[in-house]
C-alpha positions in Angstrom: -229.7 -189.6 -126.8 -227.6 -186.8 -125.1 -229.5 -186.8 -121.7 -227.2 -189.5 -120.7 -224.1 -187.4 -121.4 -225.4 -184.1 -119.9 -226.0 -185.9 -116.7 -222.7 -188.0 -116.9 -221.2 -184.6 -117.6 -222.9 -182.5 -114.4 -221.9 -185.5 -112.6 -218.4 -185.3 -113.2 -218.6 -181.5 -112.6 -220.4 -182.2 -109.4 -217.9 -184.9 -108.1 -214.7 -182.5 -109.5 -216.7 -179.8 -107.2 -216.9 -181.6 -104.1 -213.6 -183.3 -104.2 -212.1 -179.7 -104.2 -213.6 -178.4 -101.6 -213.2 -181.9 -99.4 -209.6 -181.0 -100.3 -209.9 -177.2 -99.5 -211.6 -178.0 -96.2 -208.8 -181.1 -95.4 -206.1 -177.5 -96.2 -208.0 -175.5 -93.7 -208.5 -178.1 -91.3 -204.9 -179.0 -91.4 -203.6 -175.4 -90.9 -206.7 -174.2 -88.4 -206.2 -173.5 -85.0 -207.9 -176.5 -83.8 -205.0 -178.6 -85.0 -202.7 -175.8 -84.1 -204.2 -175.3 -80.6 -205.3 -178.6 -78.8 -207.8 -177.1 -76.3 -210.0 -176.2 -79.5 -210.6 -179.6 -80.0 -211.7 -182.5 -78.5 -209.7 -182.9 -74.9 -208.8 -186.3 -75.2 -207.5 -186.2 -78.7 -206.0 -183.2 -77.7 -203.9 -184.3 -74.8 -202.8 -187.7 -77.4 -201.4 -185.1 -79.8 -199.8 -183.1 -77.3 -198.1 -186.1 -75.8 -196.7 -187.5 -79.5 -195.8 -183.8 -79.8 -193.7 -183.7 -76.8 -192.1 -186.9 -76.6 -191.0 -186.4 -80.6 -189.4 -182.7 -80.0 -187.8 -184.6 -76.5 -186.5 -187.5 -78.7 -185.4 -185.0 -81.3 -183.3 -182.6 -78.8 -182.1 -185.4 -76.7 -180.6 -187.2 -80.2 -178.9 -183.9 -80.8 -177.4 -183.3 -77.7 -176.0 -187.1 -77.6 -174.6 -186.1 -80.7 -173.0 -182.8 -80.1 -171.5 -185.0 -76.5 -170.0 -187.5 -78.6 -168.4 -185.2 -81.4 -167.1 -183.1 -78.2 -165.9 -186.1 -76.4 -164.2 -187.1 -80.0 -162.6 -184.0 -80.5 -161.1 -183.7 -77.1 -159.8 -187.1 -76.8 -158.7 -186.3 -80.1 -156.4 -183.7 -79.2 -155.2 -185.4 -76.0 -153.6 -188.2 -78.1 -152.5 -185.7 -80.9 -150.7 -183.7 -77.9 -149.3 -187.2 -76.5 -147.5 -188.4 -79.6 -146.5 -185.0 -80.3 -144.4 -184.4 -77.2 -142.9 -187.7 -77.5 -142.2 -187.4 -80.8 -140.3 -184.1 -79.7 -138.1 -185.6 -77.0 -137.7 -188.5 -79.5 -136.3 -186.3 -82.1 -133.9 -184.3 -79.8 -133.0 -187.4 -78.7 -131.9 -188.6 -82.2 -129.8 -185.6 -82.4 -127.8 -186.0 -79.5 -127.0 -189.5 -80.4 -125.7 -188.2 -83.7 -123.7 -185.4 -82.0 -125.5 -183.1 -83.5 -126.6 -181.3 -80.1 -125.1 -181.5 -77.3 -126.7 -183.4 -74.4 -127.4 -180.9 -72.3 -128.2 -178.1 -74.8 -130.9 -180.9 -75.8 -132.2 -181.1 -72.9 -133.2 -177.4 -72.1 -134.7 -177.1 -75.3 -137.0 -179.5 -74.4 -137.5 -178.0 -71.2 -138.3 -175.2 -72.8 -140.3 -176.3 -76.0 -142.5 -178.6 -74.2 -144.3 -176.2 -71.5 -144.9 -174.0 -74.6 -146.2 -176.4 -77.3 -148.3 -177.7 -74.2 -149.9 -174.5 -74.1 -150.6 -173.8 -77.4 -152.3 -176.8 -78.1 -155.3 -175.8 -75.7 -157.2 -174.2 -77.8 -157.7 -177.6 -79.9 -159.8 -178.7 -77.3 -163.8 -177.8 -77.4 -165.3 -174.9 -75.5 -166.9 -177.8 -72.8 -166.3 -177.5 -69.4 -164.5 -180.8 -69.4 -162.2 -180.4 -71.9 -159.5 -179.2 -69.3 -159.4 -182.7 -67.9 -158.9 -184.5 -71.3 -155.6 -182.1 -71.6 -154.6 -183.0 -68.3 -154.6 -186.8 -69.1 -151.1 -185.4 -71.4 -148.8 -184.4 -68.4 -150.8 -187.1 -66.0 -150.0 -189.6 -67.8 -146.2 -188.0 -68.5 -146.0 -188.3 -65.0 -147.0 -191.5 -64.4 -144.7 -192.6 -66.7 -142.2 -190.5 -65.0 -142.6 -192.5 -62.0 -142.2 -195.9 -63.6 -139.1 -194.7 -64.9 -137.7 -193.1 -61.9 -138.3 -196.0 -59.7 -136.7 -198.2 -62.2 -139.8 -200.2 -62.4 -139.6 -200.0 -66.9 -136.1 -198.5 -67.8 -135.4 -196.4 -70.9 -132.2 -194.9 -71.3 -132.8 -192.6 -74.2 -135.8 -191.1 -72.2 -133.5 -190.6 -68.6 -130.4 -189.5 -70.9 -132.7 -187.1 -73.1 -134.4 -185.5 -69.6 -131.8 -185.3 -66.5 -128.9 -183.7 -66.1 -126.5 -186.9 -64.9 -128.1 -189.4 -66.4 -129.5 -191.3 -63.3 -133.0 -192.9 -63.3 -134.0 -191.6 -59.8 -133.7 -187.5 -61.3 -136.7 -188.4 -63.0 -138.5 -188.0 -59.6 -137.2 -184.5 -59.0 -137.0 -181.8 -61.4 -139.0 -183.4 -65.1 -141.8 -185.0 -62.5 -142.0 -181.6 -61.1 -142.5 -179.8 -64.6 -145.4 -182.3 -65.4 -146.7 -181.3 -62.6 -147.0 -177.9 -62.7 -148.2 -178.1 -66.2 -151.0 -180.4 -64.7 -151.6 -178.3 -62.0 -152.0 -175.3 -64.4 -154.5 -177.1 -67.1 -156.6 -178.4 -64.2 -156.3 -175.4 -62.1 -156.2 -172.2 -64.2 -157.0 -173.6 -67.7 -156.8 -171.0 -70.7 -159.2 -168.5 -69.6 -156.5 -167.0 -67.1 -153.6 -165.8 -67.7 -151.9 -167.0 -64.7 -151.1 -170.2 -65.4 -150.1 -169.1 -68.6 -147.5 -166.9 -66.8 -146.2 -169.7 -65.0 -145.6 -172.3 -67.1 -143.8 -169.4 -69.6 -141.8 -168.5 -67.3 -141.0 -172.5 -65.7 -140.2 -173.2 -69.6 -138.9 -170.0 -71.5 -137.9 -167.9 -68.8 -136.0 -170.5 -66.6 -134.8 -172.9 -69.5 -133.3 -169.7 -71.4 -131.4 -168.6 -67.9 -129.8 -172.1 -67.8 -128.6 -172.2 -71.4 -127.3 -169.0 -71.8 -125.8 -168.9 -68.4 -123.9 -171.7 -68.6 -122.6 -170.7 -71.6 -122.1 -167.0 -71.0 -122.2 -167.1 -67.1 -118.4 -166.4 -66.1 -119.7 -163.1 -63.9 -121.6 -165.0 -60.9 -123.9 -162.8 -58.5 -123.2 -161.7 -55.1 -125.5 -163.7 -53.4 -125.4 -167.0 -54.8 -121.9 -167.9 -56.4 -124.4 -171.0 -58.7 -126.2 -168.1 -60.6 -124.6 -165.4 -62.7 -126.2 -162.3 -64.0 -126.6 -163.2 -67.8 -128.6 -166.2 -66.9 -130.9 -163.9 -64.4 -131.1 -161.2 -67.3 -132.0 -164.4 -69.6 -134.8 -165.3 -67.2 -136.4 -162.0 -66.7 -136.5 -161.0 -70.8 -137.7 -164.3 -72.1 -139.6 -165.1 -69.2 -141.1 -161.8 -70.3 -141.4 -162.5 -73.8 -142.8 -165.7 -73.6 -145.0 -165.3 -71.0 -146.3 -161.8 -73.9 -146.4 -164.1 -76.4 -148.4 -166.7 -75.1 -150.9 -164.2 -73.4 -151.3 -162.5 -77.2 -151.8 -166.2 -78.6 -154.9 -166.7 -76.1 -156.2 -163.3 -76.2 -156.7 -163.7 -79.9 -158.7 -166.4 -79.9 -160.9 -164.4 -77.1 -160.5 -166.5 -73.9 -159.9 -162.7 -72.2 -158.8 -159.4 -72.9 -155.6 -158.0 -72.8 -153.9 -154.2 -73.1 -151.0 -152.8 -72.0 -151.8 -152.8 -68.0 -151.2 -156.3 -68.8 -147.5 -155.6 -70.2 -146.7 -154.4 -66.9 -148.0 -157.2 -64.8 -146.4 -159.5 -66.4 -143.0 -157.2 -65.9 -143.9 -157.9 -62.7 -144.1 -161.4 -62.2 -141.2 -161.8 -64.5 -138.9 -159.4 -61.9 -140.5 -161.5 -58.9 -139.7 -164.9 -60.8 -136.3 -163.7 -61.6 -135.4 -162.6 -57.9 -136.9 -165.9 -56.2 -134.6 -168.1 -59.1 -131.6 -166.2 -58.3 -131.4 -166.9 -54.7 -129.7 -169.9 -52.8 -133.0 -171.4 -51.9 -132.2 -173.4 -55.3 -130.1 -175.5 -54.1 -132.8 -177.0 -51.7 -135.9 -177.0 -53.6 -136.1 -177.6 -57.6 -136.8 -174.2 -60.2 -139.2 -176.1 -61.5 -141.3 -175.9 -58.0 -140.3 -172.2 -57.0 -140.4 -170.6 -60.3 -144.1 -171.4 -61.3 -145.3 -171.2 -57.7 -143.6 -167.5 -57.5 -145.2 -166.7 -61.0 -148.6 -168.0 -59.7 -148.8 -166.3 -56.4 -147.0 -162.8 -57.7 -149.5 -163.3 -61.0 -152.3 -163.8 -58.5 -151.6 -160.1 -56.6 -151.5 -158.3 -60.0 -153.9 -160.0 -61.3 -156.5 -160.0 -59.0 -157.6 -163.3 -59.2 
């Protein structure tokens, strides 16, 4: 009467017993170097899990790399239209005031000049670390200057924006001295970007250092120099101290988020380019050709002899 369960029972045990080590050898099997190294086992099943191995880890890396493009692509385009509606929203604003009486209209306009180049510049560092993330900045003043254009040749008029940017309120100044600023700042995002500090130099000292010499020495500007009767010695001083500072304080922004290194040799560069900057405003030649076109390209060729680059 037991035989029945004795054998029912060893045949359980035996069944338990080879299920455990079919699952023990399936472990070993799955973690042996035959599986692990193809040319262990058979060549053609080999080669088929090579292929599916390969074409999965290619799939895999190419998803993530379309990924990481478009969040890159997202951010920089980003920052581009964040940059756009921020400078028009400055202009905007300074252009509210001076309808108010608030500001005067050319006191207004200088601190645009000089707020603009600067806020321009410390927006770069919003944009990604890809190579192309210059050219998505550069769509800012492009596009500035396009519009620039339209408005200078009377093509689209907007009084606010030709009252709030030239000095006599005429649509064809557009063409001259604010298409010239764009310019350079496009030149200098394409060009030198934030990993040099001469472009850096030059649009401080287009937008502090120039911009300060104007304000002040119209205001305080009664003692003229020698050599050009137009320019008076507080508004050169002006330009070489905050040409100086800004161009300090913009080179410290960048240098702390590690686009290069900078020490004291660098203070006295930049003394430098702001003296050469200063002497090339002050002369007559200003009359002929626009500060915005021979203050940035002094900076940038004086910058380019200390500097080294």
């Amino acid at each position: 009467m037991e035989f029945p369960l004795i054998v029912s029972s060893r045949l359980m045990r035996s069944t338990a017993a080879r299920n455990h080590r079919l699952r023990k050898e399936s472990i070993i099997l799955h973690h042996s170097p035959a599986i692990l190294f193809p040319s262990l086992v058979h060549p053609q099943f080999a080669g088929k899990c090579a292929r599916i191995g390969r074409s999965r880890l290619v799939s895999t890396y190419a998803t993530s790399d379309a990924v990481a493009s478009m969040v890159t692509i997202l951010r920089d385009g980003g920052s581009a239209a964040l940059v756009m509606v921020g400078g028009y929203s400055l202009v905007r604003a300074f252009d509210s005031l001076t309808m108010r009486n608030v500001i005067e209209q050319s006191l207004s306009r200088k601190i645009v000049h000089v707020l603009s180049g600067l806020l321009y510049m410390a927006s770069w560092p919003m944009f990604s670390s890809s190579s192309d993330a210059r050219y998505f900045a550069a769509l800012v003043p492009l596009l500035n200057s396009i519009r620039l254009i339209i408005y200078g040749l009377s093509i689209v008029t907007d009084e606010s924006l030709i009252k709030s940017v030239t000095r006599e309120g005429k649509s064809k100044e557009l063409l001259r001295g604010p298409l010239y600023y764009v310019l350079v700042l496009l030149f200098s995002s394409l060009i030198f970007w934030r990993e040099s500090p001469i472009g850096i130099i030059s649009v401080a000292m287009m937008s502090g250092g120039d911009g300060f010499a104007d304000i002040l020495g119209r205001r305080y500007g009664s003692l003229k120099l020698p050599h050009n009767r137009k320019k008076s010695w507080i508004g050169s001083i002006s330009m070489f101290i905050f040409g100086f500072i800004f161009s300090i304080m913009m080179l410290y922004y960048f240098s702390a988020f590690g686009y290069f290194h900078m020490d004291w040799r660098t203070v006295e560069k930049v003394v430098l380019v702001s003296l050469a900057a200063t002497i090339v405003e002050s002369l007559p030649i200003s009359q002929v050709i626009d500060d915005n076109i021979t203050v940035p390209i002094t900076s940038m060729l004086a910058a380019c002899l200390v500097f080294g680059n």
